[in-house]
C-alpha positions in Angstrom: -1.9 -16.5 28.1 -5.2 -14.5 27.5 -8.1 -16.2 25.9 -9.5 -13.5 23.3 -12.9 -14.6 21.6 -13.2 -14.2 18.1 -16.7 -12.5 17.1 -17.8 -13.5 20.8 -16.9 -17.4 19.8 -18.0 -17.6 16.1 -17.7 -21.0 16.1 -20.4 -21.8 18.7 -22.3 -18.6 18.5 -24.1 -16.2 15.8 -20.4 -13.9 15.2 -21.2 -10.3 16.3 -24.3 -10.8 18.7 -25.2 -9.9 21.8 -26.1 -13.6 22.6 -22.3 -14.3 21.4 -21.0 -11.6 23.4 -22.9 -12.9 26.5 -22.2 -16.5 26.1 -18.3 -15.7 25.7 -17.7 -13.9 28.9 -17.8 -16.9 31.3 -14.9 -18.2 29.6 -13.4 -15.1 27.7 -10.2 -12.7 28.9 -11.0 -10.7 26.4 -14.2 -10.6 23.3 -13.2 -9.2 20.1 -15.8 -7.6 18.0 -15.8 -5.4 14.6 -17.3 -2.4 14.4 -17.9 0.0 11.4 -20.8 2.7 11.0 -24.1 2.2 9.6 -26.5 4.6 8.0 -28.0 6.1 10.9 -24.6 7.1 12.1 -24.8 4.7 15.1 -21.5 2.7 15.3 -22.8 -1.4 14.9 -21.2 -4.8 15.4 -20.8 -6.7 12.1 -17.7 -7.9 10.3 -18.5 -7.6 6.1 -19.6 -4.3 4.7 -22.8 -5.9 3.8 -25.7 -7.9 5.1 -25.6 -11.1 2.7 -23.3 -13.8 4.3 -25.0 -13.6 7.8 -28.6 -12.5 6.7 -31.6 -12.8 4.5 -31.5 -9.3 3.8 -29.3 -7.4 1.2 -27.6 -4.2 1.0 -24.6 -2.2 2.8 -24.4 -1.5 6.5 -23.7 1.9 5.7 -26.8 2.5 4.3 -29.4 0.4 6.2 -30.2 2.1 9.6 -29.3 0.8 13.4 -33.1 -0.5 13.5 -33.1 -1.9 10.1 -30.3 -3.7 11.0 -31.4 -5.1 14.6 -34.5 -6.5 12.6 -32.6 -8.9 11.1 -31.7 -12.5 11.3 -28.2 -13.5 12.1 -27.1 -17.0 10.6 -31.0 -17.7 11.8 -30.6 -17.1 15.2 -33.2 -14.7 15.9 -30.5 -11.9 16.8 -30.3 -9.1 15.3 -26.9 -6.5 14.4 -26.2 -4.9 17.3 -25.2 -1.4 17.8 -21.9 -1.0 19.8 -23.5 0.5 23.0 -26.2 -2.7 23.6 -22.5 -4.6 23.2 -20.8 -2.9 26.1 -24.0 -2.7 28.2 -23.7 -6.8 27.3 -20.3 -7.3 28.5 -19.4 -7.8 32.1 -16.8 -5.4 33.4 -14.4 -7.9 34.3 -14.2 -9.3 30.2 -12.1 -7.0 28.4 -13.2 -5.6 24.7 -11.1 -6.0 21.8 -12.6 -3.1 19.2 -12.0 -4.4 15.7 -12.2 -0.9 13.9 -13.3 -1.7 10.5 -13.3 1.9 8.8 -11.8 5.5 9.7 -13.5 7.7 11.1 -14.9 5.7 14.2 -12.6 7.1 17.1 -14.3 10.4 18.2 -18.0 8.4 18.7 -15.4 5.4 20.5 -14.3 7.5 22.7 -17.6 8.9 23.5 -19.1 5.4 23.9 -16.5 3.7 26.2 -16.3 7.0 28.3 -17.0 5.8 32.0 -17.1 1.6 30.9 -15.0 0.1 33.4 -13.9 -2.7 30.8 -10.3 -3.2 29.8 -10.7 -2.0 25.7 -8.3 -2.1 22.9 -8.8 -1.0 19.9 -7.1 -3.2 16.7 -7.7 -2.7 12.9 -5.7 -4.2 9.8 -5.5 -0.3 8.6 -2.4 1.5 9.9 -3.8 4.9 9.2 -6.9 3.8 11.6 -4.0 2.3 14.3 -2.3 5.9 13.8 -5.3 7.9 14.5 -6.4 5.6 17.4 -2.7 6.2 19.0 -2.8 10.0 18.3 -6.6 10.5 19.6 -6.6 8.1 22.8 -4.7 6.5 25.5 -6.2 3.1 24.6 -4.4 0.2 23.6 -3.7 -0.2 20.3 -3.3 -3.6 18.3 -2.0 -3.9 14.6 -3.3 -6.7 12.3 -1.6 -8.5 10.0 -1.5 -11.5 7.5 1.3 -10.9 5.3 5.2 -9.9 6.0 5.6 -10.2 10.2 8.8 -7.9 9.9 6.8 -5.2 8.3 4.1 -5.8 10.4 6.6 -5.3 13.9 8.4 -2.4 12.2 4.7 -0.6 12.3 3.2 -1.6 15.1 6.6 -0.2 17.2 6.5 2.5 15.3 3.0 3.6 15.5 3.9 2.7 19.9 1.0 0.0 19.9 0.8 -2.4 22.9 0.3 -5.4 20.9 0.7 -7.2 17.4 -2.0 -9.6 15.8 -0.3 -11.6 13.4 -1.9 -14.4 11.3 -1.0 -17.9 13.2 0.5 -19.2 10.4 3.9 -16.3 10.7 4.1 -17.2 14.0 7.4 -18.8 15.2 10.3 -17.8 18.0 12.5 -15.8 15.5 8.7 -13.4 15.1 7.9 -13.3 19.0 11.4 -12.2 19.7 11.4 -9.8 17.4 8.2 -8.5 18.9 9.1 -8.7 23.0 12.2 -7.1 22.0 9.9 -4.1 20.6 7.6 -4.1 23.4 4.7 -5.6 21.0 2.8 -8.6 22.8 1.8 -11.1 20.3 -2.5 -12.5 19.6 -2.3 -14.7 16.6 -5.0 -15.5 14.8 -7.6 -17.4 14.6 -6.6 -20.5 16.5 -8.8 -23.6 16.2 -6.7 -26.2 16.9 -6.0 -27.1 20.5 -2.5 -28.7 19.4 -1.3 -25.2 17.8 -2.8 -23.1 20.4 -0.5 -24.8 23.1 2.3 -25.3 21.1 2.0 -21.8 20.9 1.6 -20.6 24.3 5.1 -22.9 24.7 6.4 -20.5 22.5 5.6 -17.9 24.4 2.6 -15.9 22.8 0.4 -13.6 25.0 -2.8 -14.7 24.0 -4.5 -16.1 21.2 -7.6 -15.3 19.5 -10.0 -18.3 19.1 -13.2 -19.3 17.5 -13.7 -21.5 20.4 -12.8 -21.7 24.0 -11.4 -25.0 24.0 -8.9 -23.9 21.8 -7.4 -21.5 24.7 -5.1 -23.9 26.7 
């Protein structure tokens, strides 16, 4: 069962940083990070569409620049946003990168990023238009997100040919995972805090689990 960190670890690290990124790796499989534009046109590492609930700052990360944005302070850690770029140079090439894609329109600069990494990248997003484009436009693997109806959620994710499903932890049981290996979808609930669930869980048979913390990966 693979060991995905959430925001490189978010719940021992500033979510999103290059001093998350680097600290998950040791015990990572894979680091998931979300990534939207910001008003530069450099592709960043940051979850919300603005700057409050990590920062001192205000505004939108599509309007502050790539430099405005490394000035700041995340959650008073002294790191800044990141662009996507310092993130790959960050990760080792034996972690994998799981590529949150928080807004269309990301793929084409992606692509051009990740050209030559030698990490293992997927990219995921909650937005099936975003999941469709990334299946269409690359040979990467693709992850759908979901927190509501798991039926709906494998009926999309087989249809749109992704590799995996990331359902909320809380829709997870057998009946959802066999629907899922029976489509060819592996299954990364999320987010798993709890060392109980994440091993009743990988007795259930999940593929991996995406975790706050790596002593929730059994």
């Amino acid at each position: 069962m693979r060991c995905i960190a959430h925001r490189g670890f978010a719940g021992l690290y500033p979510e999103n940083t290059l001093v998350a990124v680097r600290q998950a790796a040791p015990t990572a499989d894979l680091i998931e990070v979300d990534v939207r534009r910001c008003g530069s046109g450099e592709l960043v590492v940051h979850h919300d569409e603005t700057v409050e609930r990590l920062t001192d700052a205000t505004g939108r990360v599509d309007d502050l620049t790539a430099t405005e944005l490394a000035d700041l302070d995340v959650a008073g850690s002294g790191e800044g946003i990141p662009t996507l770029s310092s993130v790959l140079e960050a990760v080792p090439a034996d972690v994998g990168l799981d590529l949150e894609l928080k807004e269309a329109g990301l793929i084409r600069d992606v692509r051009k990023l990740i050209k030559g990494v030698d990490n293992e990248v997927w990219l995921s997003s909650f937005d099936v238009d975003v999941i469709a484009t990334a299946s269409e436009e690359t040979d990467l693997p693709t992850v759908l997100i979901v927190d509501d109806s798991a039926e709906a959620g494998i009926e999309r994710a087989a249809g749109l040919s992704c590799a995996g499903l990331a359902p909320h932890w809380r829709l997870v049981d057998f009946a959802l995972l066999e629907r899922a290996h029976r489509s060819d979808l592996a299954v990364y609930p999320w987010t798993v805090n709890d060392t109980g669930r994440a091993e009743n869980m990988a007795k259930m048979g999940v593929d991996g689990i995406i975790a706050d913390e790596p002593a929730a990966c059994p």
